[in-house]
C-alpha positions as CSV (number, residue, x, y, z in Angstrom):
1,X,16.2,6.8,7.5
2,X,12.5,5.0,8.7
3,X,12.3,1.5,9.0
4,X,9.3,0.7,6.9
5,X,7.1,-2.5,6.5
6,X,5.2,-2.9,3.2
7,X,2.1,-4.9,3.3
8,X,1.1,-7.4,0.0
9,X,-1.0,-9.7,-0.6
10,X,-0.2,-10.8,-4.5
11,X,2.4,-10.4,-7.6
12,X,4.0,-7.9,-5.6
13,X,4.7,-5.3,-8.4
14,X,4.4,-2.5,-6.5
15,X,6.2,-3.6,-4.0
16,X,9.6,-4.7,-6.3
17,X,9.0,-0.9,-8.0
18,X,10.0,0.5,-4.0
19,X,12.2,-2.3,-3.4
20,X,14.4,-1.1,-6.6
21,X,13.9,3.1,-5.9
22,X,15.3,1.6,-1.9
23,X,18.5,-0.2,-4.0
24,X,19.0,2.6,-6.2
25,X,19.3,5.3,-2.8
26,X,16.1,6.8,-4.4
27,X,14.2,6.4,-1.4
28,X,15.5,7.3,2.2
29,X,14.3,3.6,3.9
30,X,15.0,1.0,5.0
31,X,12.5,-2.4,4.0
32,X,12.3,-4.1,7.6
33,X,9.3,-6.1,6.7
34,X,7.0,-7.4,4.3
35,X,3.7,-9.0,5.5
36,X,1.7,-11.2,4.0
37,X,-1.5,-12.5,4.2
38,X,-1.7,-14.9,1.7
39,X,0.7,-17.8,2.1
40,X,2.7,-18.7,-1.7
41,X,1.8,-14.8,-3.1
42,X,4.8,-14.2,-5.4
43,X,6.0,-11.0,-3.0
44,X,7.0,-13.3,-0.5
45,X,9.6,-14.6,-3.5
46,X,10.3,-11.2,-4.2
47,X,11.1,-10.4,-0.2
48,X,13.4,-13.7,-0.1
49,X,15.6,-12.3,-3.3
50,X,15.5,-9.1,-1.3
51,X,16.8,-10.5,2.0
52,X,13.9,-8.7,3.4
53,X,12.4,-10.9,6.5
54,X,8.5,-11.7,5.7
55,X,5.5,-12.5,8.1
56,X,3.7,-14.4,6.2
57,X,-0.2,-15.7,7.8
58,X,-3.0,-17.6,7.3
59,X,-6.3,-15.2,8.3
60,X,-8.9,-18.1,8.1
61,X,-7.2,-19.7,11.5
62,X,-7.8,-16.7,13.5
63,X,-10.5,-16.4,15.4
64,X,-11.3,-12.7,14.6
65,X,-9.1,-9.5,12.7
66,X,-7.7,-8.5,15.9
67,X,-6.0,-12.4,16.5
68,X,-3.9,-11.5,13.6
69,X,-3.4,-7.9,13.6
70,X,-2.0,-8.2,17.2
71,X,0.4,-10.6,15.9
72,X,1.3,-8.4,13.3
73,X,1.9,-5.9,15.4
74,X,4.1,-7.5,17.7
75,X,6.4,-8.5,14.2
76,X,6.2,-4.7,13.3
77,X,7.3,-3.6,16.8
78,X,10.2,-6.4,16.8
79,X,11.6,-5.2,13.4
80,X,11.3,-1.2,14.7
81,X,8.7,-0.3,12.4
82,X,7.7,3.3,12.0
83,X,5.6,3.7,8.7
84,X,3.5,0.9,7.1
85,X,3.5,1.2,2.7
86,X,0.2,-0.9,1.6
87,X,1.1,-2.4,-1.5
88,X,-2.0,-4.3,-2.8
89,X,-2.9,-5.6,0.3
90,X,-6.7,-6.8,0.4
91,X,-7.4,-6.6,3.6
92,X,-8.8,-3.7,5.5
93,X,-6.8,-2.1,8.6
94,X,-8.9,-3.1,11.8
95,X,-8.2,-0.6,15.1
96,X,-5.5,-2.5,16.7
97,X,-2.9,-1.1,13.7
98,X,-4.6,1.8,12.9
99,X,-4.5,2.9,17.0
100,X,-0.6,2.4,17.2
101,X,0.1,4.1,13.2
102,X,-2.7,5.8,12.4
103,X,-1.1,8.7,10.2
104,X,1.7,6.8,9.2
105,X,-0.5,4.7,7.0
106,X,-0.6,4.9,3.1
107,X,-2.1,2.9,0.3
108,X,-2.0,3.3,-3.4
109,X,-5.2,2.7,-5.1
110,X,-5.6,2.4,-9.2
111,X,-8.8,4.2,-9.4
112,X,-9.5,8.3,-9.0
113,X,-11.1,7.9,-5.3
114,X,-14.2,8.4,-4.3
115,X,-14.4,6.2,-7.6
116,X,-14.3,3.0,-8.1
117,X,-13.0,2.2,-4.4
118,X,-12.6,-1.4,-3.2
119,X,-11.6,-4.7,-4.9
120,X,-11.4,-4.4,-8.8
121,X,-10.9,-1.1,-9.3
122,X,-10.2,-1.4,-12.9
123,X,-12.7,-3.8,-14.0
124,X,-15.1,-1.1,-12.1
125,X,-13.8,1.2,-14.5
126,X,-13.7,-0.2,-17.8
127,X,-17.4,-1.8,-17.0
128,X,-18.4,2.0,-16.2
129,X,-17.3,2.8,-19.3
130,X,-15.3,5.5,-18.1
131,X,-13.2,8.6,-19.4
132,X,-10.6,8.4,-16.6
133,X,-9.3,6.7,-14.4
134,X,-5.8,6.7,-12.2
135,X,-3.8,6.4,-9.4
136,X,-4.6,7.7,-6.0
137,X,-2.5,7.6,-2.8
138,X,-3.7,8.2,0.5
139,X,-3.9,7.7,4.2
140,X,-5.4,5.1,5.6
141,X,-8.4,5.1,8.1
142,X,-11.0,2.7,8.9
143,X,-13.1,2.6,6.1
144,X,-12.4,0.8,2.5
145,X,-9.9,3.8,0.5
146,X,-12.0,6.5,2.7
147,X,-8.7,7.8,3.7
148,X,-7.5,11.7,3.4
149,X,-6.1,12.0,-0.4
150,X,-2.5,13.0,-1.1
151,X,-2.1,13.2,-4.6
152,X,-3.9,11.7,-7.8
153,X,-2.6,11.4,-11.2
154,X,-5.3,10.4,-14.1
155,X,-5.1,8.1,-17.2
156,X,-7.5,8.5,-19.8
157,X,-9.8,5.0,-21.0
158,X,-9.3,4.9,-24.9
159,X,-11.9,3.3,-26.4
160,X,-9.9,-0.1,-27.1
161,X,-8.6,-0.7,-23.7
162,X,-8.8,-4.2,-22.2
163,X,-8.0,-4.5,-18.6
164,X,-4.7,-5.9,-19.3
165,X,-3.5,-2.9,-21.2
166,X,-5.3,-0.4,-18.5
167,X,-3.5,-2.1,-15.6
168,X,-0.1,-1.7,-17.7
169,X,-0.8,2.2,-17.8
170,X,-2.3,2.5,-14.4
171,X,0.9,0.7,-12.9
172,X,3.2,2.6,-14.8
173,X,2.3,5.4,-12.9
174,X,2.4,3.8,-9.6
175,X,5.8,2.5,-9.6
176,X,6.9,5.9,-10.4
177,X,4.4,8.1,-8.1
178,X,4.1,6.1,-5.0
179,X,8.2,6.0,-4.5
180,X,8.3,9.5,-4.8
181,X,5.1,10.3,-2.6
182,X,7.0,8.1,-0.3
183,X,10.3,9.7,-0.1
184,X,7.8,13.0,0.5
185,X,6.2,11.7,3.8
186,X,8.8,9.9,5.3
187,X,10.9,13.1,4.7
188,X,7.9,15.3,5.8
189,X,5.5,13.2,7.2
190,X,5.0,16.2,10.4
191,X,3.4,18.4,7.6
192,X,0.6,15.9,7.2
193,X,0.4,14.4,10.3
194,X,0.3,15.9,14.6
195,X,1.7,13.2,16.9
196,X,0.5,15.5,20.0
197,X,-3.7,15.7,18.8
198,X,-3.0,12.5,16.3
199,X,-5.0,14.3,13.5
200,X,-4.3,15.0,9.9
């Protein structure tokens, strides 16, 4: 069982949807962490019900990205982190994290990547007026969701969609894909990933 940290940075949905699967036995981890960046986010209340420890910062009073990601590095390395879940966190991973868990890395994204990356991904879509659209999870790397795809499910637009009722389908799939994607990599995470030439 892998000691995982999830990283959020709002409601937290996503990350109450592996908190439950983690309850349930579903998923073989354990929730050392969450981290924060945005100080009175609901996920920190969902951590607390939890009794899952939070790091919880400010990034506007550090000086640069690597002031805080060396901090949270040093709360990962306390709490024996091995694999790092992002879970609507809207930041993007600077080299001091990716050099110590690059390939152990993963983000779920509600758009089809290469579409519609970045912030907004479903307002992207219905203003695109698009077919499809869906969930993607993938590594991370150090680009905005340039990382190596795992798997993709779509959802189709119908033409009376709003963005409430597109996020409701879009996150239905997530809380059920991105558990089980999970439960994959942390079972099987050498298929994807060499620790000797720390390549994909």
């Amino acid at each position: 069982m892998k000691n995982v940290a999830v990283f959020a940075s709002g409601n937290g949905s996503n990350f109450q949807a592996i908190i439950d699967v983690v309850q349930a036995g579903e998923l073989d981890a354990a929730i050392s962490l969450l981290v924060c960046d945005k100080p009175g986010a609901y996920a920190i209340a969902r951590a607390n019900d939890a009794n899952i420890p939070s790091f919880v910062f400010n990034p506007k009073v550090y000086s640069s990205k690597e002031g805080y990601e060396k901090e949270i590095l040093e709360n990962l390395k306390s709490h024996g982190v091995e694999f790092v879940v992002l879970a609507g966190y809207m930041r993007l991973i600077g080299p001091t994290l990716l050099g110590e868990y690059k390939g152990r890395i993963v983000n779920v994204h509600p758009s089809l990547l290469p579409a519609f990356p970045g912030k907004d991904a479903i307002g992207q879509a219905l203003a695109a007026k698009a077919n499809w659209s869906g969930v993607t999870v993938h590594f991370v790397d150090e680009g905005m969701d340039t990382g190596p795809i795992i798997i993709q499910e779509r959802v189709q637009l119908e033409e009376n969609d709003t963005r409430e009722s597109l996020q409701q389908k879009i996150q239905r799939i997530e809380h059920k894909l991105y558990p089980s994607i999970l439960q994959m990599l942390l079972i099987q995470g050498d298929v994807f990933y060499d620790k000797k030439t720390r390549a994909y």
